[in-house]
DRENBAPA-196366 format. One record per residue (C-alpha): chain; x, y, z. Coordinates in Angstrom, 1 decimal. Layout:
REM residues N
{'A'; {X; Y; Z}}
...
This chain:
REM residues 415
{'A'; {14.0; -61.4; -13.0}}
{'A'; {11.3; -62.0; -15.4}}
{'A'; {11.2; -65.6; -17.3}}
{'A'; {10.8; -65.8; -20.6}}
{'A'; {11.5; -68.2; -23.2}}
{'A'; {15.0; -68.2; -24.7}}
{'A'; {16.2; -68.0; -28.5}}
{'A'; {17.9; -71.2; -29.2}}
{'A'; {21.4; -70.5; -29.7}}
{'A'; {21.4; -73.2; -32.4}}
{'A'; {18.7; -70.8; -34.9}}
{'A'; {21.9; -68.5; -35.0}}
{'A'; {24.7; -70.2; -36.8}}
{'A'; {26.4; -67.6; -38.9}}
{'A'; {27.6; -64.2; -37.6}}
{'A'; {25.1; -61.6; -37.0}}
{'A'; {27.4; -58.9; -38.3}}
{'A'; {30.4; -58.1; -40.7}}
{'A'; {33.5; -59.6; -38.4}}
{'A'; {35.7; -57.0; -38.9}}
{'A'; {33.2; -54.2; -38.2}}
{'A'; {32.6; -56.5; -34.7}}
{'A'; {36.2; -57.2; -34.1}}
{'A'; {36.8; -53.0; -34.1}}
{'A'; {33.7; -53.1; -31.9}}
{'A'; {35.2; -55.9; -29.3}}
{'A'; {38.7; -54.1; -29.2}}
{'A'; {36.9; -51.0; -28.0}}
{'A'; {34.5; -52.5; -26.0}}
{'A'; {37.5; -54.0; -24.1}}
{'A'; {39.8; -50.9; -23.9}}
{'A'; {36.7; -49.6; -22.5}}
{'A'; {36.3; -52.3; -19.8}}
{'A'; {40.4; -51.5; -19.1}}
{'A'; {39.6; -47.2; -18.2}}
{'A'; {36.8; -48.7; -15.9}}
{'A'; {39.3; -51.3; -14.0}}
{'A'; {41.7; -48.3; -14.3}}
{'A'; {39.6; -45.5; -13.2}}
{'A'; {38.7; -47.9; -10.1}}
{'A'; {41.7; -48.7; -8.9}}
{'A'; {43.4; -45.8; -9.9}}
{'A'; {43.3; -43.8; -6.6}}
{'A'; {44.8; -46.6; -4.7}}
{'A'; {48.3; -46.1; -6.6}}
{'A'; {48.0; -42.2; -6.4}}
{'A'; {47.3; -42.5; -2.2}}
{'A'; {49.7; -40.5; -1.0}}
{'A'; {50.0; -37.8; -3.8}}
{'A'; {45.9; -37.1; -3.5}}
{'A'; {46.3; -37.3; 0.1}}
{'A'; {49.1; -34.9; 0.5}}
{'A'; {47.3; -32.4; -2.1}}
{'A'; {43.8; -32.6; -0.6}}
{'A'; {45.5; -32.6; 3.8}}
{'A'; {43.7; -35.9; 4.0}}
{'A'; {44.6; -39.2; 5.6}}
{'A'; {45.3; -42.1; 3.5}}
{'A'; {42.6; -44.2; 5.0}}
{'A'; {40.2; -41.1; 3.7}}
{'A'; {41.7; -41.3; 0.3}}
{'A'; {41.7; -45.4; 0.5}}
{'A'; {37.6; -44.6; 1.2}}
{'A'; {37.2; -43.5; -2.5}}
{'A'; {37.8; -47.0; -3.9}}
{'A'; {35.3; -48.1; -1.1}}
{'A'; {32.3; -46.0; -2.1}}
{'A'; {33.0; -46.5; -5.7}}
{'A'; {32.5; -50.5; -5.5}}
{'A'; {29.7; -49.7; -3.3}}
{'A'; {28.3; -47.6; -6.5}}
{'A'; {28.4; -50.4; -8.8}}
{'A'; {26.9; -53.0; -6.3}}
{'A'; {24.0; -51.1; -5.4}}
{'A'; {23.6; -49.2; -8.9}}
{'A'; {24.0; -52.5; -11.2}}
{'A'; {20.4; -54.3; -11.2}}
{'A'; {18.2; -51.3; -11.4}}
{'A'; {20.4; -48.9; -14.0}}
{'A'; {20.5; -52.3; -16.0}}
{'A'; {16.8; -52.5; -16.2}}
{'A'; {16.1; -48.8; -16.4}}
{'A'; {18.3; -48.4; -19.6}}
{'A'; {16.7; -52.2; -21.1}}
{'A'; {15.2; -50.7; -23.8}}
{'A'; {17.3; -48.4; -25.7}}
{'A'; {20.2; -50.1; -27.8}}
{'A'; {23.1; -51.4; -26.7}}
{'A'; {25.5; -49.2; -29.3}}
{'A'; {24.0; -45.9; -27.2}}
{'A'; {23.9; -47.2; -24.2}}
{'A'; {27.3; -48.6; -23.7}}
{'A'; {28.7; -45.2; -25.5}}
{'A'; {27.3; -43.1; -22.4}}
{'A'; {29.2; -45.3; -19.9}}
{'A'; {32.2; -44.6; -21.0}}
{'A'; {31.2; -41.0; -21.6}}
{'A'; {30.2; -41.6; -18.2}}
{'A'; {33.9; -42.5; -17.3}}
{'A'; {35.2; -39.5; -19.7}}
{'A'; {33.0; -37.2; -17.3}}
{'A'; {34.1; -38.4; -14.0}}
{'A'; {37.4; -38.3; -14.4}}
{'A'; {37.4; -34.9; -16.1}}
{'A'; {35.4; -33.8; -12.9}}
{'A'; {37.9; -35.8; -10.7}}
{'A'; {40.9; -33.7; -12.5}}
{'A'; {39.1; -30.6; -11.7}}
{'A'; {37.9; -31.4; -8.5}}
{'A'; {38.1; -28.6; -5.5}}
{'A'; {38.3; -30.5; -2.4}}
{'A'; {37.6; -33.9; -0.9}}
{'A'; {33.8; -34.0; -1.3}}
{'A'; {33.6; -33.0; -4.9}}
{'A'; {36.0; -35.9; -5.4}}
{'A'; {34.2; -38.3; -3.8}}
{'A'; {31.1; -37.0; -6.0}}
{'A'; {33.0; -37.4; -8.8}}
{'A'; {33.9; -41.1; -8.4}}
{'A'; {30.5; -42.0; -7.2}}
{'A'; {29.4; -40.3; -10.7}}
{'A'; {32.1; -42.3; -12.5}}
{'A'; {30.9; -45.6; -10.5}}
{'A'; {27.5; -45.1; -12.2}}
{'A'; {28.8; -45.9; -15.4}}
{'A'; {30.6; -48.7; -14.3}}
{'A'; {27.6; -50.2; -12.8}}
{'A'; {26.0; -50.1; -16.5}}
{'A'; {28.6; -51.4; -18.1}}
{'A'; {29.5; -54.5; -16.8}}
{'A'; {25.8; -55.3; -17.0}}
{'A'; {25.2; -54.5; -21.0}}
{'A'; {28.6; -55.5; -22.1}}
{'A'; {28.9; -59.4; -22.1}}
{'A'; {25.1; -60.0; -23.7}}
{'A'; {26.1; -57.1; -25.8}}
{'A'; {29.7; -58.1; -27.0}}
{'A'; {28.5; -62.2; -27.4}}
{'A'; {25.5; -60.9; -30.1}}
{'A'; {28.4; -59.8; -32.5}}
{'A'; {29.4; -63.2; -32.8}}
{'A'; {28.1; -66.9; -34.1}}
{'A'; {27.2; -68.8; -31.2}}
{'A'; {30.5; -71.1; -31.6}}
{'A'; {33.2; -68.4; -31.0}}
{'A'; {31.1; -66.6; -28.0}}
{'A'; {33.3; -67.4; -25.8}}
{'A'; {36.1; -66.9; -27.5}}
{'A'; {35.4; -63.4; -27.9}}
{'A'; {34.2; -63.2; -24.1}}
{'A'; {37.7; -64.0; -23.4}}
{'A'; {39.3; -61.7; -25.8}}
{'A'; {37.1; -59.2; -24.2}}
{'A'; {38.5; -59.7; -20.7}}
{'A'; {41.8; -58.6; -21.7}}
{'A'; {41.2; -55.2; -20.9}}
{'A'; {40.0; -56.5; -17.4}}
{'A'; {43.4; -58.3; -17.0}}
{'A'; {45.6; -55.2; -18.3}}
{'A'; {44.0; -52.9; -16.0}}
{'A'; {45.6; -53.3; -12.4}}
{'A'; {49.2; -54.0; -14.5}}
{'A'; {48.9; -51.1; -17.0}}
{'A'; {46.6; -48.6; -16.7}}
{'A'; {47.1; -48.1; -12.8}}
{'A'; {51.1; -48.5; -13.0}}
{'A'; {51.1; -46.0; -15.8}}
{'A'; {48.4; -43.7; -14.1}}
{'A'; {50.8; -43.8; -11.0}}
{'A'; {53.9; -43.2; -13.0}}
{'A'; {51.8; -40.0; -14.2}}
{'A'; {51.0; -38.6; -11.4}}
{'A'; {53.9; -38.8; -9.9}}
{'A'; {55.5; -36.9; -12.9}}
{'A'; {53.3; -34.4; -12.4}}
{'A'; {50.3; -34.5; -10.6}}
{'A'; {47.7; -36.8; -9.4}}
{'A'; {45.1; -35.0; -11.5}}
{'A'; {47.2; -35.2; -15.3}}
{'A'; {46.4; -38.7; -14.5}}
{'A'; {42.8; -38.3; -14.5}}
{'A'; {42.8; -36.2; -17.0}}
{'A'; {44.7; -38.8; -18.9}}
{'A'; {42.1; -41.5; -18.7}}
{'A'; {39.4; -38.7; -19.5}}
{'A'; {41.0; -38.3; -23.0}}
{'A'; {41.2; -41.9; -23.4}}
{'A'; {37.9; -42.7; -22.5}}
{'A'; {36.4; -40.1; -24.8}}
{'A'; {38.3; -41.7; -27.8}}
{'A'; {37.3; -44.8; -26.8}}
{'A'; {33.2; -43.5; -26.0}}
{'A'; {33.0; -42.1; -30.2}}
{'A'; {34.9; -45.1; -31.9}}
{'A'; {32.4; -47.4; -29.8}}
{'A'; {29.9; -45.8; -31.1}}
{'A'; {31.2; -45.6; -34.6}}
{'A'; {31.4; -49.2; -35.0}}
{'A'; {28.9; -51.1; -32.9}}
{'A'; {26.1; -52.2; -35.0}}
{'A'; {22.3; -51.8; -34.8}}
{'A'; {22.3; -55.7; -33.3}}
{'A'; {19.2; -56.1; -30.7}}
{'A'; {20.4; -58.9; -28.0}}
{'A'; {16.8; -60.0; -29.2}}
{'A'; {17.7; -60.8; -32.9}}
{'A'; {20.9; -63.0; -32.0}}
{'A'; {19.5; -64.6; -28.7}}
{'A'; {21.7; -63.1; -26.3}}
{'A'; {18.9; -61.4; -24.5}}
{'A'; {17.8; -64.6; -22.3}}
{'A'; {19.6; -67.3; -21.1}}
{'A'; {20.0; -70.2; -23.5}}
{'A'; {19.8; -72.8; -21.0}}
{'A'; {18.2; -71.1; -18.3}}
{'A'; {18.1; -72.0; -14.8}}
{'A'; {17.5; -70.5; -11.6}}
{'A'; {19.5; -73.5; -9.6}}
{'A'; {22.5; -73.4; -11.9}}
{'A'; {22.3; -69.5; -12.0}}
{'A'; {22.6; -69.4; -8.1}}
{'A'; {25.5; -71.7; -8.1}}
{'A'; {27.0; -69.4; -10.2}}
{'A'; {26.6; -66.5; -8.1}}
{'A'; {27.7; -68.4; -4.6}}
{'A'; {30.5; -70.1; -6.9}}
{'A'; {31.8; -66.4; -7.5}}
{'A'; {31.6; -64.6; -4.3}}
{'A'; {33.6; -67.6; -2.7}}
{'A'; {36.3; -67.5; -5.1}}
{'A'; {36.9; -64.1; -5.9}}
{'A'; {36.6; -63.3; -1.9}}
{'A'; {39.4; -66.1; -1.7}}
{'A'; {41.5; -64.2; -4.7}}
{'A'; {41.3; -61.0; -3.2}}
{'A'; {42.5; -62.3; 0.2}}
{'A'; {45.4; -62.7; -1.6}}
{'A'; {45.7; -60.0; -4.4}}
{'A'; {45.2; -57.4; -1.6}}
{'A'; {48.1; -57.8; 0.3}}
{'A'; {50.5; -59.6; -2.8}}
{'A'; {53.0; -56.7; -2.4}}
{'A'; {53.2; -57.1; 1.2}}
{'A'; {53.6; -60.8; 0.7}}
{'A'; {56.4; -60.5; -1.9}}
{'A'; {58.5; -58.2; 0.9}}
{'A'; {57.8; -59.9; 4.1}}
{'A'; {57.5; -63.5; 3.4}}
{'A'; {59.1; -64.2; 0.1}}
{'A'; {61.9; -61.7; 0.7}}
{'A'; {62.3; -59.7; -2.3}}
{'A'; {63.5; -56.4; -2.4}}
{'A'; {61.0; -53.6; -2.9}}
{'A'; {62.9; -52.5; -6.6}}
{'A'; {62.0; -55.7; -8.2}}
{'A'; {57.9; -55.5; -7.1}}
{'A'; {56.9; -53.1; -10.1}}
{'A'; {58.6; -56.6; -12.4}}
{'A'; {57.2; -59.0; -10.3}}
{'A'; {53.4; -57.9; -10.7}}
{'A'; {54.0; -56.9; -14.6}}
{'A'; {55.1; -60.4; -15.2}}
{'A'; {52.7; -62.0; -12.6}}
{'A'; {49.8; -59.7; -15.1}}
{'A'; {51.3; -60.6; -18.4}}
{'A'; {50.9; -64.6; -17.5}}
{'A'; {47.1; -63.7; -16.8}}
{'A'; {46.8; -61.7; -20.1}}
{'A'; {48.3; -64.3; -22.0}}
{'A'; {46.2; -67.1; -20.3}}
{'A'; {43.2; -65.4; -21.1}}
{'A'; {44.0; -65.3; -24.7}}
{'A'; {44.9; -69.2; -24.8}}
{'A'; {41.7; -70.1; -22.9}}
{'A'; {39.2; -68.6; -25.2}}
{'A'; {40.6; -71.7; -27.9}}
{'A'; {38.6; -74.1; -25.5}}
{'A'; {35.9; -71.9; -23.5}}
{'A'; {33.4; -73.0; -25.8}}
{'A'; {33.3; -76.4; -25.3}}
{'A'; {34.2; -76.7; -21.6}}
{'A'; {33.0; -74.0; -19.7}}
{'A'; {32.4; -75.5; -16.5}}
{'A'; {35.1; -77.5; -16.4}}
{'A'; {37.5; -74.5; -17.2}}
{'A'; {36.1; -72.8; -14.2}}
{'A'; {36.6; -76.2; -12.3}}
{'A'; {40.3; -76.5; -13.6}}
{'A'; {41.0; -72.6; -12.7}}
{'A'; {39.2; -73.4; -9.5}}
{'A'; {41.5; -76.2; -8.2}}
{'A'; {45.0; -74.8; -10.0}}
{'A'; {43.8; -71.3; -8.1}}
{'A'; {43.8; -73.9; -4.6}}
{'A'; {47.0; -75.6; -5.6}}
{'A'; {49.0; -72.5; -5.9}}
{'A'; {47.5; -70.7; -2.8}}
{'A'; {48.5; -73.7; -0.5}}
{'A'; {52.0; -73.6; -2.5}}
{'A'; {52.7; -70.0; -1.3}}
{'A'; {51.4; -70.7; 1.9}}
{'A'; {53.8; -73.4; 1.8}}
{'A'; {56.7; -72.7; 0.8}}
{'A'; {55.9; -68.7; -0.4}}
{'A'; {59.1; -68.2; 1.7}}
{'A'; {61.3; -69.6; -1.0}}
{'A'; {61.6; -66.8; -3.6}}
{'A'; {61.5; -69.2; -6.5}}
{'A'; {58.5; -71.5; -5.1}}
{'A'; {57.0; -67.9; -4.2}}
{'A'; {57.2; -66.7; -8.4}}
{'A'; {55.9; -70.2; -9.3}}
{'A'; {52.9; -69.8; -7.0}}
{'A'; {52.0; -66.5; -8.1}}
{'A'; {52.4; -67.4; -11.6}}
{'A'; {50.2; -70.3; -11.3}}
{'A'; {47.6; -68.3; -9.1}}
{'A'; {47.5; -65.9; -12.0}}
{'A'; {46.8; -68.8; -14.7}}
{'A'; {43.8; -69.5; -12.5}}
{'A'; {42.5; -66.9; -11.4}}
{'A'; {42.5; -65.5; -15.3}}
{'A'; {40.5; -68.8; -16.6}}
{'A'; {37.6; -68.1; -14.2}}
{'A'; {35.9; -64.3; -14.9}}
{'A'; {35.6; -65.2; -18.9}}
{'A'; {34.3; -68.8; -18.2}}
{'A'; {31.4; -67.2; -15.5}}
{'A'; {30.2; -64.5; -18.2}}
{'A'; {29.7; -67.0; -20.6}}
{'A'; {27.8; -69.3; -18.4}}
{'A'; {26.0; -66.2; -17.2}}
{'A'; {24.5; -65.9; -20.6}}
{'A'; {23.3; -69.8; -20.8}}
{'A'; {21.7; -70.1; -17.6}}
{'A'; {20.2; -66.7; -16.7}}
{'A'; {16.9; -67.6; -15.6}}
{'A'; {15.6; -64.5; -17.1}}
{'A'; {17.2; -61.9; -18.5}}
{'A'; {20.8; -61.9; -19.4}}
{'A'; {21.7; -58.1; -18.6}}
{'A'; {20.0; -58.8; -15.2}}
{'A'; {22.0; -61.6; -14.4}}
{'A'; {25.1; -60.3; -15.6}}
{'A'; {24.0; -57.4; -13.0}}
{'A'; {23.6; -59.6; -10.0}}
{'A'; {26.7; -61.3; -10.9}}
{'A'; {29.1; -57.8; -11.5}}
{'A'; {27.4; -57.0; -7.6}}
{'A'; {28.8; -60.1; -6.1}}
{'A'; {32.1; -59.9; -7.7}}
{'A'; {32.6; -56.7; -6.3}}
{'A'; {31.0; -57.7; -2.9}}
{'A'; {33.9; -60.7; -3.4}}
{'A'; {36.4; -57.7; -3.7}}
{'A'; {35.3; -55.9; -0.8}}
{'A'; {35.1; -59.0; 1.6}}
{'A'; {38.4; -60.3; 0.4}}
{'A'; {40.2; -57.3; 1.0}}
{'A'; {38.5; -57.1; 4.9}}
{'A'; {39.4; -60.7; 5.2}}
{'A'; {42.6; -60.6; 4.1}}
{'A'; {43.4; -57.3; 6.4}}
{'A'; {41.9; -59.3; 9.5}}
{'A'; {44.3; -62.3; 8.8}}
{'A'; {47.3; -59.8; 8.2}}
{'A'; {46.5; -58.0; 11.7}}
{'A'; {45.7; -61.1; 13.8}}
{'A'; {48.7; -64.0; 12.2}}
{'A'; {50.7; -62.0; 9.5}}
{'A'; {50.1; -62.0; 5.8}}
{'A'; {52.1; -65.2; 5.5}}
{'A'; {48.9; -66.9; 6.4}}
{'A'; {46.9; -65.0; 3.7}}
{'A'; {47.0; -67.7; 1.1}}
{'A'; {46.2; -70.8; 3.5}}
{'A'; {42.8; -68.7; 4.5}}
{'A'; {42.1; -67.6; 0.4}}
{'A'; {42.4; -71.2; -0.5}}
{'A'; {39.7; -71.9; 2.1}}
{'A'; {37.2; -70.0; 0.2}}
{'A'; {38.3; -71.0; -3.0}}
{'A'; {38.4; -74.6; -1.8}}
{'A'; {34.3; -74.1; -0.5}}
{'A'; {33.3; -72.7; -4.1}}
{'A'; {35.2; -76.3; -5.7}}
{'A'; {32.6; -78.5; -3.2}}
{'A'; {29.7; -76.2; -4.8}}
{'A'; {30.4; -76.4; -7.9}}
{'A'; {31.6; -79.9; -8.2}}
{'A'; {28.5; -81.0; -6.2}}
{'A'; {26.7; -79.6; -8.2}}
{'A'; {27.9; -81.7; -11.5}}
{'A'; {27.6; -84.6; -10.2}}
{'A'; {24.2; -84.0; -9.5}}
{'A'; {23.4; -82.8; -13.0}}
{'A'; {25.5; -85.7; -14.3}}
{'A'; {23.7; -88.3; -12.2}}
{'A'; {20.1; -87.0; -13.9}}
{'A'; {21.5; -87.0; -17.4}}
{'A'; {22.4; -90.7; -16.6}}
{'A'; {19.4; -92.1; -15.0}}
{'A'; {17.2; -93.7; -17.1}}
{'A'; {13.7; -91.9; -17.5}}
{'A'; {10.7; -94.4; -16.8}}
{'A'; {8.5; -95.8; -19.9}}
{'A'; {5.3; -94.0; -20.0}}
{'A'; {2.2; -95.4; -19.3}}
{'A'; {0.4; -97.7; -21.8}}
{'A'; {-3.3; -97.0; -21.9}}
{'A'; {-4.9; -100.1; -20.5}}
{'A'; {-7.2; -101.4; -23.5}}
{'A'; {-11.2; -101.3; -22.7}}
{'A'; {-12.9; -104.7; -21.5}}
{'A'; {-15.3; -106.2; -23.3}}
């Protein structure tokens, strides 16, 4: 990434843009970001329907998600800095057409491969996205609220594994695998014209969004180790929650489709609380969510085979593991060490480099000691991005506090 001197946040006080215009803006930029989580995830709750249809194995199927993450982590970097230059309004429109497109083509689809072209298609848009958006949906707002709004923003994130792919399931198991598809097509296309209706002319430029506003290449790669650790911890667990909830906590397969819609609603409703304090604390929100996301993965380890203890774990795991992604994106845009849509890049690569390793992890532990030591091996990770992190604080705190040396008084000229 490029250096270049940043914008002081400070020289923009007042809102770049008329609020409610931005506000319409944010909602779709964040039902966006909810078909993208949807549209990823969605073939994992239609497994057996597409593999039934298409005489493939469920492992070939399971393959799609695979290849799609692998889209955006390789994609991410270079789309980002190919598309730099045209605005952000136009830009972020053609993802989600991008996401209208691939599904269509995924309904339509004639056979395995055209499917798997189809989603790698639809994984180019995601790869854009979730590098423009965050610098994009922070230069609608005063400096102050940013991260407010990043949280607000991260809603659609939350809602997508407990709404769009329940409902996409519950679709396609109505009628067919590809109505779902098709579903999300139509909702993506609304979502690609009012996007483009209401977000403004605003160059990341003009509002200082465009580079970091505290850059740093140290703090930046903190950041980045800091989220492959923890979300390769999470996803040890998230993985194989169902499994969990059936074998160790004991609950009865009717009750799981309640379990992780309350288990999502306590993450959507976190999200929304934390944005009332983001601004001010950043790293210590991600510190908090950090050790609370610890606590509760030793607590199902535990005692996960207590049903109660079991929903109280899970509950808390969601309160941290909610507090985090909002909290990175916004210090994403402060330390960048260049700029902003290429950090946010590298950083949308690791996460999903996080979800792919904590899904192999997590499957290694369930085949070689049972999923009932999942959490114990998640919390190790998560417990190795806290000593990274924290290290690192008191190491910035330390140089805040030591006391700069008194410069040099010219020694006057003898006589």
């Amino acid at each position: 990434m490029t250096s270049s001197r940043p914008v002081a946040a400070a020289s923009f006080a007042a809102p770049p843009v008329d609020q409610r215009r931005a506000i319409i803006a944010l909602v779709a930029l964040s039902v966006s970001a909810f078909t993208f989580v949807t549209a990823e995830n969605l073939p994992g709750g239609l497994l057996t329907l597409i593999a039934a249809d298409l005489g493939r194995s469920t492992s070939e199927i399971g393959f799609l998600v695979t290849a799609y993450a692998a889209v955006v982590v390789l994609a991410s970097l270079p789309l980002s800095r190919l598309t730099r230059r045209f605005p952000r309004r136009y830009v972020l429109g053609a993802t989600t057409a991008v996401c209208a497109i691939g599904s269509l083509w995924s309904a339509f689809s004639v056979g395995y491969a055209d499917l798997m072209a189809a989603r790698m298609f639809t994984g180019l848009g995601q790869a854009l996205f979730w590098a423009a958006v965050t610098p994009a949906a922070a230069s609608l707002f005063a400096p102050a609220v940013r991260g407010k709004m990043i949280a607000r923003l991260t809603i659609g994130n939350s809602l997508g594994p407990v709404l769009g792919v329940p409902l996409g399931t519950w679709v396609g198991q109505q009628t067919s695998w590809r109505t779902a598809f098709l579903l999300f097509a139509v909702v993506s296309l609304v979502v690609c014209v009012l996007m483009v209706a209401a977000m403004p002319d605003v160059s990341t430029e003009q509002v200082g969004t465009a580079h970091g506003t505290d850059p740093s290449m140290r703090r930046f790669v903190l950041l980045v180790v800091t989220t492959g650790l923890l979300v390769t911890g999470g996803l040890t667990m998230i993985t194989f929650v169902t499994q969990f909830l059936l074998e160790t906590a004991g609950f009865h397969e009717q009750y799981l489709s309640l379990l992780l819609l309350g288990q999502g609603a306590v993450g959507v409703v976190t999200t929304v609380v934390i944005g009332q304090v983001l601004d001010r604390w950043p790293w210590q929100v991600v510190l908090a969510g950090l050790g609370l996301l610890t606590g509760a993965l030793v607590l199902l380890w535990g005692l996960g085979h207590i049903p109660a203890l079991a929903l109280l774990g899970l509950a808390l795991f969601s309160v941290g593991f909610s507090v985090i992604p909002p909290a990175l994106s916004l210090l994403v845009l402060q330390v960048a060490p260049g700029s902003t849509e290429s950090a946010a890049a590298i950083s949308s690569s690791v996460f999903n480099l996080g979800i792919a390793g904590g899904a192999a992890v997590g499957a290694w532990v369930v085949a070689t000691d049972g999923v009932s030591t999942v959490p114990l091996v998640g919390a190790a990770f998560v417990l190795a991005a806290i000593v990274v992190l924290a290290t690192d604080l008191r190491l910035t705190a330390r140089r805040a506090a030591a006391p700069r040396p008194a410069p040099l008084r010219p020694t006057p000229p003898r006589p």
